[in-house]
PDB file as gemmi writes it, atoms N, CA and C in Angstrom:
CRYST1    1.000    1.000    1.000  90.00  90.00  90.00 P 1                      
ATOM      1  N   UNK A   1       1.185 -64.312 -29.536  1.00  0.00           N  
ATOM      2  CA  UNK A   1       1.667 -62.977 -29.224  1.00  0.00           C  
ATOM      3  C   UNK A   1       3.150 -62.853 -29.562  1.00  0.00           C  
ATOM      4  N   UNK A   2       3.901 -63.842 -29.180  1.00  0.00           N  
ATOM      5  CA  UNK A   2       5.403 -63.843 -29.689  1.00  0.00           C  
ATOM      6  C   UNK A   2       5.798 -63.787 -30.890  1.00  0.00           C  
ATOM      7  N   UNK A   3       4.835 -64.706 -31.576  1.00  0.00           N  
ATOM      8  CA  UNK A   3       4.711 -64.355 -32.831  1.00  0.00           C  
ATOM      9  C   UNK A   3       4.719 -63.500 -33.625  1.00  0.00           C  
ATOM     10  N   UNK A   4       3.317 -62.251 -33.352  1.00  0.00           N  
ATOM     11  CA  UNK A   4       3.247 -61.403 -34.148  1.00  0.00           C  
ATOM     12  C   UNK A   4       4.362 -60.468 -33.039  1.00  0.00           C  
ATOM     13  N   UNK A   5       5.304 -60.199 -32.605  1.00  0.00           N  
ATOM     14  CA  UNK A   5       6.262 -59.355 -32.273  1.00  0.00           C  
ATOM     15  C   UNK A   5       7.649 -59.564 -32.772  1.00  0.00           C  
ATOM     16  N   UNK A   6       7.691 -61.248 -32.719  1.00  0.00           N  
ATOM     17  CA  UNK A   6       8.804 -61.400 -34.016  1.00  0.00           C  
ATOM     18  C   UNK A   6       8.425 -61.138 -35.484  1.00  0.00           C  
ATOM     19  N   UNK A   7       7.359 -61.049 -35.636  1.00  0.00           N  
ATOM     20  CA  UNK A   7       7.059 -60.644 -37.108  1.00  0.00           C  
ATOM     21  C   UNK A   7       7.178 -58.935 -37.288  1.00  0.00           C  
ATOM     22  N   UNK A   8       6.550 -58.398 -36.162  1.00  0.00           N  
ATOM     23  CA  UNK A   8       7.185 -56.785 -36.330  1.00  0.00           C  
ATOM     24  C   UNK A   8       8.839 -56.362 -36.548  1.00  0.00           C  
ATOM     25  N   UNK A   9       9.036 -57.567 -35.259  1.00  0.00           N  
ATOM     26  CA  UNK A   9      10.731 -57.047 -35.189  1.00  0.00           C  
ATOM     27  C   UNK A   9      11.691 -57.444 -36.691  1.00  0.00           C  
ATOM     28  N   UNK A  10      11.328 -58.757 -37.279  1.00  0.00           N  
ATOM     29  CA  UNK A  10      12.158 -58.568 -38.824  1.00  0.00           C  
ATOM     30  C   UNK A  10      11.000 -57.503 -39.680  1.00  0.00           C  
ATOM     31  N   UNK A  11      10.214 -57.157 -39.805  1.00  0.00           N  
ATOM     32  CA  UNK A  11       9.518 -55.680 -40.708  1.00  0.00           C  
ATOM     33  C   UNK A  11      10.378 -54.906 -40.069  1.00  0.00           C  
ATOM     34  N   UNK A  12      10.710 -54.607 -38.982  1.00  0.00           N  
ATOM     35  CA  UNK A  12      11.490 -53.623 -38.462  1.00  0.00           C  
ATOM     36  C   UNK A  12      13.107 -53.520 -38.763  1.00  0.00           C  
ATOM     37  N   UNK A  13      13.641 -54.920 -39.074  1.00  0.00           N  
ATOM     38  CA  UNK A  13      15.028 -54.768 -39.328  1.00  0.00           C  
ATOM     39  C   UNK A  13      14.970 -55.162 -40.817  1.00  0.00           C  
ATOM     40  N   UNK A  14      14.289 -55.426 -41.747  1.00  0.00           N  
ATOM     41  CA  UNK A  14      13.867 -55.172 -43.253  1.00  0.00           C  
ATOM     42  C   UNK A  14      13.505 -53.706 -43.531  1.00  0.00           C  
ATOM     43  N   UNK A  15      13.029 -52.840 -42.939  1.00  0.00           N  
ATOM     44  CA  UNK A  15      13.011 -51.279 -43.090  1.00  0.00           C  
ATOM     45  C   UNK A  15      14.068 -50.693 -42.902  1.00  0.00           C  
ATOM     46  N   UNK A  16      14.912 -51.332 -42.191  1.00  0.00           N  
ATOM     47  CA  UNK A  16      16.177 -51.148 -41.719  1.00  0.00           C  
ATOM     48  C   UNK A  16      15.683 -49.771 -40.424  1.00  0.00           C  
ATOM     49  N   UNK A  17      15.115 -50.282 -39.764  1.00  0.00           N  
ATOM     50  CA  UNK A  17      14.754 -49.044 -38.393  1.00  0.00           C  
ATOM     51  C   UNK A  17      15.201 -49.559 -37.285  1.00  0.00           C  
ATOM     52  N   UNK A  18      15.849 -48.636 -35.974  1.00  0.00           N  
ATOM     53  CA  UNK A  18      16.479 -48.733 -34.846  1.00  0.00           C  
ATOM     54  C   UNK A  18      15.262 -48.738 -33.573  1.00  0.00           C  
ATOM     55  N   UNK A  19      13.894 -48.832 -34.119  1.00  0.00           N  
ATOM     56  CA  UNK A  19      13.302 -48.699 -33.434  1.00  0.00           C  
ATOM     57  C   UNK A  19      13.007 -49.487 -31.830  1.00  0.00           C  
ATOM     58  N   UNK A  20      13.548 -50.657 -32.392  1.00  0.00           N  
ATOM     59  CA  UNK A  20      13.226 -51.375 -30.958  1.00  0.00           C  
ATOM     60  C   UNK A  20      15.330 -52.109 -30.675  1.00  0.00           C  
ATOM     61  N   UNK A  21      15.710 -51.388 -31.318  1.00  0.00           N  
ATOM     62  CA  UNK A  21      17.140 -51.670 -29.875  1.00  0.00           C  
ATOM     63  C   UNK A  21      17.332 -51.719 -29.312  1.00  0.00           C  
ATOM     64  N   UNK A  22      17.681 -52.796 -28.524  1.00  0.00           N  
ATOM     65  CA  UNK A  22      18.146 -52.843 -27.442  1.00  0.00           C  
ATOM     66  C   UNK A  22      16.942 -53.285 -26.489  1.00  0.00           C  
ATOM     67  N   UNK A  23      16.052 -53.707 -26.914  1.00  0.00           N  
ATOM     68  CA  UNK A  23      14.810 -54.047 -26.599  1.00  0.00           C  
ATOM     69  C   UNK A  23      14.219 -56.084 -26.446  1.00  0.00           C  
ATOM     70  N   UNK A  24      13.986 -56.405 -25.505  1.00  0.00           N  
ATOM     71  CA  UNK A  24      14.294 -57.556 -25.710  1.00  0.00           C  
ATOM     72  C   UNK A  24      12.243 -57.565 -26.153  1.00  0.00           C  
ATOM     73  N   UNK A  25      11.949 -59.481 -26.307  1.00  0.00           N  
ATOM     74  CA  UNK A  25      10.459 -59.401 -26.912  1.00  0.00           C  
ATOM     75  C   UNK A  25       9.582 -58.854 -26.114  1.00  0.00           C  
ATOM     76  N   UNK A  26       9.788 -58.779 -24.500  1.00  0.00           N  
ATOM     77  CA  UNK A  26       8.795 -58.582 -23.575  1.00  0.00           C  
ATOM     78  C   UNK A  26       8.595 -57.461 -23.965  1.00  0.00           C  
ATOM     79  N   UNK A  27       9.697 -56.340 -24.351  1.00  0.00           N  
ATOM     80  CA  UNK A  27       9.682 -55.051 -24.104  1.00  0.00           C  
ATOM     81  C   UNK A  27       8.869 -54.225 -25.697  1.00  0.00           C  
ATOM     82  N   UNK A  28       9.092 -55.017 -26.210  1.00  0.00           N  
ATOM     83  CA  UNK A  28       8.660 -54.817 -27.586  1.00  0.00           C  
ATOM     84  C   UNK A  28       6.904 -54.338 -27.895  1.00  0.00           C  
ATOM     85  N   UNK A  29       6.482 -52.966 -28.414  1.00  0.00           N  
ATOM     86  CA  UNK A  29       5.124 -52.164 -28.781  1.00  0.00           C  
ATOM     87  C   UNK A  29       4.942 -53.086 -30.017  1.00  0.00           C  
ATOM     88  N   UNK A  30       3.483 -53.745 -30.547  1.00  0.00           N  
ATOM     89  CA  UNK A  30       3.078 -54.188 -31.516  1.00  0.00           C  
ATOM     90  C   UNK A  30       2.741 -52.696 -32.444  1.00  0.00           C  
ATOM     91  N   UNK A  31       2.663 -51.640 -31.740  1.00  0.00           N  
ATOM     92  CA  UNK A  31       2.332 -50.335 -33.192  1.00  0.00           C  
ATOM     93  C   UNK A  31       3.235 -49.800 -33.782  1.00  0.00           C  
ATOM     94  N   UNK A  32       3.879 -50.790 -34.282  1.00  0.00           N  
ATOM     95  CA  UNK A  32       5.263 -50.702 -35.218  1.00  0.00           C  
ATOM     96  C   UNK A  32       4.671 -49.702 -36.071  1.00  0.00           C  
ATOM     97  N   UNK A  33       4.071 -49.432 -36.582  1.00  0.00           N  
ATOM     98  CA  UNK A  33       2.855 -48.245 -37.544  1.00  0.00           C  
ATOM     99  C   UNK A  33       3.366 -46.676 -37.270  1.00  0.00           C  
ATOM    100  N   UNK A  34       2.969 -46.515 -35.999  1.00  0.00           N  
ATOM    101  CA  UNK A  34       2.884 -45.188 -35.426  1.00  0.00           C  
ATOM    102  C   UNK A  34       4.773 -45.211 -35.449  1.00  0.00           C  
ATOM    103  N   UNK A  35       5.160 -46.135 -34.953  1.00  0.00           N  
ATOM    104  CA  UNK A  35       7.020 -45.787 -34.926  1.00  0.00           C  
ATOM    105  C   UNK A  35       7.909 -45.668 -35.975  1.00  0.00           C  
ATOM    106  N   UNK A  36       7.148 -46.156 -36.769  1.00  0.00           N  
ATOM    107  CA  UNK A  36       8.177 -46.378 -38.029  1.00  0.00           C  
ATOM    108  C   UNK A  36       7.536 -44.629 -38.967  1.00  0.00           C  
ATOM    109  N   UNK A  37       5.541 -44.027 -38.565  1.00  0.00           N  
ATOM    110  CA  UNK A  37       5.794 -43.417 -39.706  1.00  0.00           C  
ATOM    111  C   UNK A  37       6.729 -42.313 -38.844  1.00  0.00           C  
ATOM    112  N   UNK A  38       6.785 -41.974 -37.232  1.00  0.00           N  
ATOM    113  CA  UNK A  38       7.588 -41.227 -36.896  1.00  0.00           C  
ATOM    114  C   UNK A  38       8.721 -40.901 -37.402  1.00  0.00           C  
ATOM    115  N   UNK A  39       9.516 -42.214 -37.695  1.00  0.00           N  
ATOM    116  CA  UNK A  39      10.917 -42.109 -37.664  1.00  0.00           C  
ATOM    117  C   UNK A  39      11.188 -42.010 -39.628  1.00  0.00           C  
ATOM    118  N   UNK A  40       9.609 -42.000 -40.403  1.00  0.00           N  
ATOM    119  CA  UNK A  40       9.834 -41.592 -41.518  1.00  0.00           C  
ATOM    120  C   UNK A  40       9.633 -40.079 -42.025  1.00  0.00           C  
ATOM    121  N   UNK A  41       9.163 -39.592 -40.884  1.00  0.00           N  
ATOM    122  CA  UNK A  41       9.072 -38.064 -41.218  1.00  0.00           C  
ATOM    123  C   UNK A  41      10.268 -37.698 -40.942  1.00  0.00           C  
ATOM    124  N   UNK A  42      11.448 -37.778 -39.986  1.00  0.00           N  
ATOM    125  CA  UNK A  42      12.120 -37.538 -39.511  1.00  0.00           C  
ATOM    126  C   UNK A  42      13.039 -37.791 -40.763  1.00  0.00           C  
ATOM    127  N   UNK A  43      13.084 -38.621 -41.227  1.00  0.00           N  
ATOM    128  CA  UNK A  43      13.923 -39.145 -42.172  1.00  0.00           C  
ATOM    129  C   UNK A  43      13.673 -37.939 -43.400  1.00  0.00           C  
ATOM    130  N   UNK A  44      12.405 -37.737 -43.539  1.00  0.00           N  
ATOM    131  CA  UNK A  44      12.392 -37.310 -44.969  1.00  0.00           C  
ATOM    132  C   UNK A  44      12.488 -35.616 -44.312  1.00  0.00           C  
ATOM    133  N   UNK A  45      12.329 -35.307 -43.149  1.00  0.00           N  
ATOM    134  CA  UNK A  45      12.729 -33.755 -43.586  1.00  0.00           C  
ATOM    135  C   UNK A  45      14.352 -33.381 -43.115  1.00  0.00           C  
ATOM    136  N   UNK A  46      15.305 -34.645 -43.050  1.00  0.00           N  
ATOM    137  CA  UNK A  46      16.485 -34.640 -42.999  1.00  0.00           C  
ATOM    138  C   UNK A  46      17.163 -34.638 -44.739  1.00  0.00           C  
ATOM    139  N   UNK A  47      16.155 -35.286 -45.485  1.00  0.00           N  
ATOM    140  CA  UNK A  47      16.138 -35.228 -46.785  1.00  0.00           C  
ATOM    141  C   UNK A  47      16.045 -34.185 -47.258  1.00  0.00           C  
ATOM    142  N   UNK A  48      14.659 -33.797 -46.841  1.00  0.00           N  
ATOM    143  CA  UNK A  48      14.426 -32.308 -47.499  1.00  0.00           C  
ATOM    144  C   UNK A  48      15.503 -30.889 -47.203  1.00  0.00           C  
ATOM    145  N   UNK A  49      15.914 -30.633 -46.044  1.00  0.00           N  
ATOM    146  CA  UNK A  49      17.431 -30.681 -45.679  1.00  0.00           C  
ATOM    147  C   UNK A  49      17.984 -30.287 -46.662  1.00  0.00           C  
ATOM    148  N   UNK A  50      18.632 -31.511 -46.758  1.00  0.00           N  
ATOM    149  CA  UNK A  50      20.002 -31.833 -47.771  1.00  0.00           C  
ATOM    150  C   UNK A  50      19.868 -31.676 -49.170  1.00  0.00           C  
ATOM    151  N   UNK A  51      18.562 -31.430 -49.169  1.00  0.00           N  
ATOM    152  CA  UNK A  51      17.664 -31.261 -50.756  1.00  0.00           C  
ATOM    153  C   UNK A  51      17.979 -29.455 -51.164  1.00  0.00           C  
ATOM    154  N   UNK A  52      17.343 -28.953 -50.042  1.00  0.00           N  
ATOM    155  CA  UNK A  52      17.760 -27.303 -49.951  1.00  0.00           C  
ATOM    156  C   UNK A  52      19.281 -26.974 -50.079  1.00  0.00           C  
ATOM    157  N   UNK A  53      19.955 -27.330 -49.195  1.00  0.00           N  
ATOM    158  CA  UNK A  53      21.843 -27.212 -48.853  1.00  0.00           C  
ATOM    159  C   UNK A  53      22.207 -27.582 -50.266  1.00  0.00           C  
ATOM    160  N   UNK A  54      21.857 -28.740 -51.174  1.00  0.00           N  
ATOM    161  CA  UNK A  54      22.570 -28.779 -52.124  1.00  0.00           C  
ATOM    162  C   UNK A  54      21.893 -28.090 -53.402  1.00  0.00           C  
ATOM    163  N   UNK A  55      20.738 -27.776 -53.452  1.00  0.00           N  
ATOM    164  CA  UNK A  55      20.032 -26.597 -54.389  1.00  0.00           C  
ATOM    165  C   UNK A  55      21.227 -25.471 -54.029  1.00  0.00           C  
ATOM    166  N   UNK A  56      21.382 -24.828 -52.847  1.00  0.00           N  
ATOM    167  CA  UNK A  56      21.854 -23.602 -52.448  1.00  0.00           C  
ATOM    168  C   UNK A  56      23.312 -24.017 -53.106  1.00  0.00           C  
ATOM    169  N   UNK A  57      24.268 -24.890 -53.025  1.00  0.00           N  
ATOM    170  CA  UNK A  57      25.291 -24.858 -53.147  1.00  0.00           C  
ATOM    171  C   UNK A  57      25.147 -25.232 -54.760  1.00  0.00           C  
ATOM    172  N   UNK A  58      24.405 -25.929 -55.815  1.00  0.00           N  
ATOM    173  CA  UNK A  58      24.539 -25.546 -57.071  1.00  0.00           C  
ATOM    174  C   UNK A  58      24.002 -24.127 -57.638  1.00  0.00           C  
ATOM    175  N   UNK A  59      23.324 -23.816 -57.033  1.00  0.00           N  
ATOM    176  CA  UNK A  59      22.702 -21.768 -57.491  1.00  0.00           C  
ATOM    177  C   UNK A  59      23.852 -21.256 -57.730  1.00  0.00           C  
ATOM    178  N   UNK A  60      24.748 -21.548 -56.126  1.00  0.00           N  
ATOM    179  CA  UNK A  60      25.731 -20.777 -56.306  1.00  0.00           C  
ATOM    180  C   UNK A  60      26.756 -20.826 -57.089  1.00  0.00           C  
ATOM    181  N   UNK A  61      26.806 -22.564 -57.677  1.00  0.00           N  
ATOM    182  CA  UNK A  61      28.254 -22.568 -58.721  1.00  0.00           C  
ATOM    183  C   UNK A  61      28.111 -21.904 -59.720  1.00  0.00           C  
ATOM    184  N   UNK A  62      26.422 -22.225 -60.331  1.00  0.00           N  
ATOM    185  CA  UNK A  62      26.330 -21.715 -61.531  1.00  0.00           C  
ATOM    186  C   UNK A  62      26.546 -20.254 -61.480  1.00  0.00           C  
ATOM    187  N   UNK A  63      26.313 -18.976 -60.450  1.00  0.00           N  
ATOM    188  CA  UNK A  63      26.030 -17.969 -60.166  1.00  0.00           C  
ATOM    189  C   UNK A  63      27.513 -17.732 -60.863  1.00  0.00           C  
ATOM    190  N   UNK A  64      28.526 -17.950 -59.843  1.00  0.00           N  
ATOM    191  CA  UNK A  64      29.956 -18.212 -59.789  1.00  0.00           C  
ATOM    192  C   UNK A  64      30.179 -18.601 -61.515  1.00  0.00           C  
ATOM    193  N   UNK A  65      29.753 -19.692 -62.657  1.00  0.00           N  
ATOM    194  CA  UNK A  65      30.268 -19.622 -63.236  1.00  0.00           C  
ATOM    195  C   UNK A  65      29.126 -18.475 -64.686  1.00  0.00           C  
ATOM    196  N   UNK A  66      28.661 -17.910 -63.768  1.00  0.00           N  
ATOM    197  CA  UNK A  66      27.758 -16.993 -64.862  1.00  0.00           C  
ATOM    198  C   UNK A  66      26.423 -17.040 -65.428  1.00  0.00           C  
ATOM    199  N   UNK A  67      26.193 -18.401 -65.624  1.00  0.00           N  
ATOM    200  CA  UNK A  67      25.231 -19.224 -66.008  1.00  0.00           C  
ATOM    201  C   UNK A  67      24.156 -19.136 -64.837  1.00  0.00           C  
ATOM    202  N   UNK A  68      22.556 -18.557 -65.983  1.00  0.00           N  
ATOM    203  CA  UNK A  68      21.490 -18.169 -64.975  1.00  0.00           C  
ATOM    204  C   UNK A  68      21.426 -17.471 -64.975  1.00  0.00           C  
TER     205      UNK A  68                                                      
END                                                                             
Protein backbone atom coordinates (compact mmCIF):
# COMPACT_ATOMS: atom_id res chain seq x y z
CA UNK A 1 0.00 0.00 0.00
CA UNK A 2 2.91 2.44 0.71
CA UNK A 3 4.10 1.59 -2.20
CA UNK A 4 1.61 2.23 -4.65
CA UNK A 5 1.08 5.86 -2.82
CA UNK A 6 4.68 6.64 -3.22
CA UNK A 7 4.33 5.73 -6.72
CA UNK A 8 1.27 8.18 -7.13
CA UNK A 9 3.01 10.83 -5.16
CA UNK A 10 6.32 11.05 -7.72
CA UNK A 11 3.44 10.72 -10.96
CA UNK A 12 2.18 13.53 -9.04
CA UNK A 13 5.33 15.64 -8.66
CA UNK A 14 6.48 14.49 -12.44
CA UNK A 15 3.08 16.18 -13.66
CA UNK A 16 4.23 18.76 -11.69
CA UNK A 17 0.62 18.90 -9.58
CA UNK A 18 0.00 20.45 -5.99
CA UNK A 19 -2.35 17.94 -5.44
CA UNK A 20 -1.37 16.24 -2.37
CA UNK A 21 0.63 19.16 -0.36
CA UNK A 22 1.12 19.24 2.48
CA UNK A 23 -0.19 15.85 2.84
CA UNK A 24 1.76 13.30 4.59
CA UNK A 25 1.42 9.14 3.13
CA UNK A 26 -1.39 8.31 5.58
CA UNK A 27 -3.28 11.16 4.23
CA UNK A 28 -2.69 10.51 0.71
CA UNK A 29 -6.17 9.32 -2.03
CA UNK A 30 -4.79 6.48 -4.43
CA UNK A 31 -7.39 8.24 -7.31
CA UNK A 32 -4.70 10.35 -8.39
CA UNK A 33 -6.97 9.94 -11.84
CA UNK A 34 -10.01 11.82 -10.80
CA UNK A 35 -7.44 14.73 -9.18
CA UNK A 36 -5.17 15.30 -11.60
CA UNK A 37 -8.04 15.22 -14.60
CA UNK A 38 -9.71 17.97 -12.24
CA UNK A 39 -6.91 20.08 -11.90
CA UNK A 40 -6.42 19.55 -15.87
CA UNK A 41 -9.55 21.09 -16.84
CA UNK A 42 -8.88 23.82 -14.70
CA UNK A 43 -5.67 24.28 -16.25
CA UNK A 44 -6.81 24.20 -19.75
CA UNK A 45 -9.76 26.62 -19.46
CA UNK A 46 -7.23 29.06 -17.76
CA UNK A 47 -5.54 28.44 -21.17
CA UNK A 48 -8.37 28.86 -23.11
CA UNK A 49 -8.58 32.23 -21.21
CA UNK A 50 -5.49 33.58 -22.19
CA UNK A 51 -6.08 32.09 -25.67
CA UNK A 52 -9.24 34.57 -26.10
CA UNK A 53 -7.43 37.86 -24.15
CA UNK A 54 -4.63 37.49 -26.53
CA UNK A 55 -6.79 36.82 -29.87
CA UNK A 56 -8.71 40.08 -28.55
CA UNK A 57 -5.59 42.04 -28.01
CA UNK A 58 -4.00 41.05 -31.61
CA UNK A 59 -7.65 41.89 -33.56
CA UNK A 60 -7.13 44.89 -32.05
CA UNK A 61 -3.48 45.81 -33.15
CA UNK A 62 -4.11 44.82 -36.46
CA UNK A 63 -7.55 46.85 -36.39
CA UNK A 64 -5.31 49.82 -35.05
CA UNK A 65 -2.78 49.22 -37.73
CA UNK A 66 -5.50 48.84 -40.62
CA UNK A 67 -4.84 45.48 -41.60
CA UNK A 68 -8.11 43.15 -41.85
Amino acid sequence: MQLAKMSKLLMAIELDTKVYKGKSLDDLDLDLGTQMMVQNQKMQRKAELVLVQTSGVVASMLMDLGVG
